[in-house]
C-alpha positions as a printed Julia matrix, in Angstrom:
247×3 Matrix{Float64}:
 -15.48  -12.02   -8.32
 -16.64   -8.27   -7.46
 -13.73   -5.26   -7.88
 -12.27   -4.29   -4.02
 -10.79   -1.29   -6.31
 -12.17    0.17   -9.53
 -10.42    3.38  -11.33
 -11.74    4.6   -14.81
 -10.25    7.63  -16.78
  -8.66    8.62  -13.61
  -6.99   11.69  -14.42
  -4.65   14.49  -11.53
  -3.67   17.82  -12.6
  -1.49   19.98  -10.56
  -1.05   23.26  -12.68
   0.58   22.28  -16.35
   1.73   19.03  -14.6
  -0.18   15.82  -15.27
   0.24   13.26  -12.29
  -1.85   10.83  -13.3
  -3.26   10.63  -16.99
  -6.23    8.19  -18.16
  -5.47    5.42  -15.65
  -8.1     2.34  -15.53
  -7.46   -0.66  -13.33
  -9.79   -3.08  -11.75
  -8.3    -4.93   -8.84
 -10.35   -8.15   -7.89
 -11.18   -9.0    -4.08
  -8.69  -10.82   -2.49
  -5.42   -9.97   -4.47
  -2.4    -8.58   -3.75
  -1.49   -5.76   -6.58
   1.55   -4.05   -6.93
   1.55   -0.12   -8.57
   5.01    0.03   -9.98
   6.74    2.72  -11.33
   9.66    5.35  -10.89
   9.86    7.97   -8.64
   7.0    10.47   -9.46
   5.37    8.19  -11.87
   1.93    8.83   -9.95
   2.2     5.96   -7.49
   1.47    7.94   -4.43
  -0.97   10.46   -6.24
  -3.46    7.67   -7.45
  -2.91    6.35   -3.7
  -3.77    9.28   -2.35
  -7.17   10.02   -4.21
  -8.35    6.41   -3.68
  -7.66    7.04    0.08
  -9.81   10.46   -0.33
  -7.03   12.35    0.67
  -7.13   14.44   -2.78
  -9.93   15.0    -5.07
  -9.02   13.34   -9.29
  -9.18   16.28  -12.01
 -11.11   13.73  -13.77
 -12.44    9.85  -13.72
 -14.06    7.47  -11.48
 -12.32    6.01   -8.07
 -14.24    3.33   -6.33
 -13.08    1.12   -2.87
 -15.14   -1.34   -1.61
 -17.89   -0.53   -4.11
 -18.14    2.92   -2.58
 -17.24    6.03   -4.59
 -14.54    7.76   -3.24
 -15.67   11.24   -3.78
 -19.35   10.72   -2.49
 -18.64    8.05    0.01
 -15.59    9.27    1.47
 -16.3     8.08    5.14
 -17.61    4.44    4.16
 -14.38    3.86    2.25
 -12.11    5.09    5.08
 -14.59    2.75    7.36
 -13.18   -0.09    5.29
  -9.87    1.52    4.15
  -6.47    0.88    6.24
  -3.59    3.22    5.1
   0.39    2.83    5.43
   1.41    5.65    3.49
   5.51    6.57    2.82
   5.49    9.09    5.43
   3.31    7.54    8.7
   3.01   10.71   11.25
   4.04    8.95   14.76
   3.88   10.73   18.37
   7.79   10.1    19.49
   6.71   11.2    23.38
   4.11    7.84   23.1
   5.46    4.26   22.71
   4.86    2.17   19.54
   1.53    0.39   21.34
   0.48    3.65   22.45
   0.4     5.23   18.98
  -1.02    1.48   17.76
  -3.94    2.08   20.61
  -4.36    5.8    19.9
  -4.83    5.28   15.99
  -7.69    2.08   16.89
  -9.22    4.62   19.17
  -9.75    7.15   16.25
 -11.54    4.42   14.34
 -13.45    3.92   17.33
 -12.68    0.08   16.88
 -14.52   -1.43   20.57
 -12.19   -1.68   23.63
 -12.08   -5.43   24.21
 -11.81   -5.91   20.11
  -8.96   -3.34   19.86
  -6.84   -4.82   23.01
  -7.26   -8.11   20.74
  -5.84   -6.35   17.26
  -3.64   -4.54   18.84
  -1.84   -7.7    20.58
  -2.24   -9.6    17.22
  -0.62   -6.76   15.05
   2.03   -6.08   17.31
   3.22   -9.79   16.86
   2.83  -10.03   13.44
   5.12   -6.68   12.63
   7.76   -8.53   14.89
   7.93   -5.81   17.54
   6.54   -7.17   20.47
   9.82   -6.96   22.91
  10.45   -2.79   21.89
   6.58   -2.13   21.77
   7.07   -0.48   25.18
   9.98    1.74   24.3
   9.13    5.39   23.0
   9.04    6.1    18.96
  11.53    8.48   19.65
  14.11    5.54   20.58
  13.09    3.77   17.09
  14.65    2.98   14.01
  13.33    4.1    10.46
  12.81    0.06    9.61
  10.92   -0.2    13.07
   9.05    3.08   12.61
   7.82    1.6     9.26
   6.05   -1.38   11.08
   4.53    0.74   13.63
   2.94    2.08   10.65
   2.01   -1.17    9.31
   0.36   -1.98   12.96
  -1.43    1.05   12.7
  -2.88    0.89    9.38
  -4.11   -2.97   10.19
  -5.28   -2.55   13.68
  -9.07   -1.85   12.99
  -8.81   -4.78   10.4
  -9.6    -3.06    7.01
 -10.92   -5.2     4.61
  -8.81   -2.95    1.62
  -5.06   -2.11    2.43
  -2.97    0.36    0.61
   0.89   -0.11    1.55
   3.13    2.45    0.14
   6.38    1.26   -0.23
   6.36   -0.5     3.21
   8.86   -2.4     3.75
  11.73    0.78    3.27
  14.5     0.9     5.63
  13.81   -2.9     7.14
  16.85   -5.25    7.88
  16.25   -8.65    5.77
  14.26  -10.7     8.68
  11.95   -7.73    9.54
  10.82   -7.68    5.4
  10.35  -11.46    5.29
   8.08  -11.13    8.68
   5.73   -8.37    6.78
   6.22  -10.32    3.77
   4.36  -13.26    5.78
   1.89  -11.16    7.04
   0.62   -9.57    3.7
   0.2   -13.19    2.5
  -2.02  -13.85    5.51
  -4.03  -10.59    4.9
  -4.47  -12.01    1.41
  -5.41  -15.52    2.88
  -8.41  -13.61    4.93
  -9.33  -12.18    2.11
  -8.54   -9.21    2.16
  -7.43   -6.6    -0.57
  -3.88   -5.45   -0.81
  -2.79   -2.64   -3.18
   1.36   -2.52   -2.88
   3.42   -0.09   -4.03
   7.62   -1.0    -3.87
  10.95   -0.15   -5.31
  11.68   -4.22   -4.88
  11.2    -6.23   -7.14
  11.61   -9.42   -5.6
   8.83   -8.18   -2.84
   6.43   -7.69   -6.04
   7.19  -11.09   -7.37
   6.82  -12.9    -4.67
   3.43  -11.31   -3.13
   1.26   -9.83   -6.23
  -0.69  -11.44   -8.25
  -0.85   -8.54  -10.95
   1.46   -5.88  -10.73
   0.69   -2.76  -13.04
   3.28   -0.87  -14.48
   3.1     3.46  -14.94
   4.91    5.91  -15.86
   4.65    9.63  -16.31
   0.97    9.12  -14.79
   0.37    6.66  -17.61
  -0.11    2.16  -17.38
   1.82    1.15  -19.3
   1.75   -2.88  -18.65
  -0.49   -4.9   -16.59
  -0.44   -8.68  -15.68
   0.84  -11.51  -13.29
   4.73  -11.01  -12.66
   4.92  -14.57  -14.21
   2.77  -13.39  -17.32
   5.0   -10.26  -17.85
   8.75  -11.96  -17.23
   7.33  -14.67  -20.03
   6.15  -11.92  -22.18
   8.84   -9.86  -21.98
  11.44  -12.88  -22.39
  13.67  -11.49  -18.99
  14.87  -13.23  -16.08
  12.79  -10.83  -13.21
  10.97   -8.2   -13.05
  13.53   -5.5   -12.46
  14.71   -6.5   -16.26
  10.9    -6.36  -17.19
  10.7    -2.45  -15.82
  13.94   -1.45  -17.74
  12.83   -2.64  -20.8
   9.91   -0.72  -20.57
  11.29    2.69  -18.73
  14.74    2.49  -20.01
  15.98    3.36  -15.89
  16.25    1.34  -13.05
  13.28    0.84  -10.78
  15.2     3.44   -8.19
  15.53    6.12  -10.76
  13.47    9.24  -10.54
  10.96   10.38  -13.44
């Protein structure tokens, strides 16, 4: 099975501040992997150089088998993005900004009225789709988000911290969906403060802190290793601080 993702020696600098230091991972095709860590661990850094958003100090980012830094456009032609901060219009309603984002990716008019419909269902907003962003909650903002990142079906997904701010029936309903993007076959890299979402989607989660990995396997793998009950216990033994904690 071919790497979706593929970081070597991938190293951020901002000034005297290391973001990310040495990382190497190699996430598989079809698998759901969750980049765990604190607050300012390097989560969102090493997110946002894969997405070409940010150029690494150092090291090799691949997506899709394209390099990042050479191939930017090919990777974002394969690439959907949720990041932790999605920039909505609040004038247009949630399936305009859904529509306006597919336009941008120039996804064809007849496909995108299709993805659009099938997104809108699957984030569970389908009877306040209508309503302007203005009028929406932060847990419903999130999965307009989600909708947008998904509409021009990616075959890679990066999801930072998605499911933030979403009552308990709107998480389960992305919960199902990300297993159904992993049942297509697609690639999902995850990034949450939950540990319960990580155990019960990823099938590797990979553990950093201060921009360094610092454990890497199945949830199951690591909980046995590690002799603990879940993976929030798992995370404290290593970090010494709760998964909320900043770095």
């Amino acid at each position: 099975m071919s790497n979706a993702i593929l970081v070597e020696n991938f190293t951020k600098d901002y000034g005297d501040l290391k973001a990310v230091d040495g990382l190497t991972l190699r996430i598989p095709e079809g698998e759901v992997f969750g980049l765990l860590g604190p607050n300012g661990s390097g989560k969102s850094t090493t997110i946002n150089c894969l997405s070409g958003l940010t150029n690494p100090t150092e090291g090799s980012l691949k997506v899709g088998g394209f390099d990042v830094r050479k191939e930017t456009e090919k990777v974002r032609e394969i690439l959907g993005i949720c990041p932790q901060e999605t920039a909505l219009y609040p004038y247009l309603s949630g399936k305009e900004n859904i529509e306006l984002f597919g336009d941008l990716y120039s996804v064809p008019k007849k496909l995108l009225k299709r993805n659009v419909a099938y997104v809108i269902e699957k984030v569970g907003l389908a009877e306040d789709i209508d309503r302007k962003v203005s009028k929406y909650s932060g847990g419903m903002k999130r999965r307009v988000g989600i909708a947008m990142a998904l509409v021009q079906d990616p075959k890679v997904v990066f999801l930072d911290e998605p499911t933030v701010g979403m009552d308990p029936q709107s998480r389960r309903a992305i919960w199902d969906f990300i297993v159904e993007l992993k049942d297509k076959g697609k690639t999902v890299l995850l990034t949450t403060h939950y540990m319960e979402e990580a155990e019960e989607l990823c099938d590797e989660v990979g553990i950093i802190d201060h921009g360094k990995l610092i454990e890497l396997g199945s949830p199951e793998e690591l909980k046995a290793k590690y002799q603990a009950r879940d993976l929030e216990e798992v995370f404290i033994q290593l970090t010494g601080r709760k998964i909320r904690e900043g770095a």
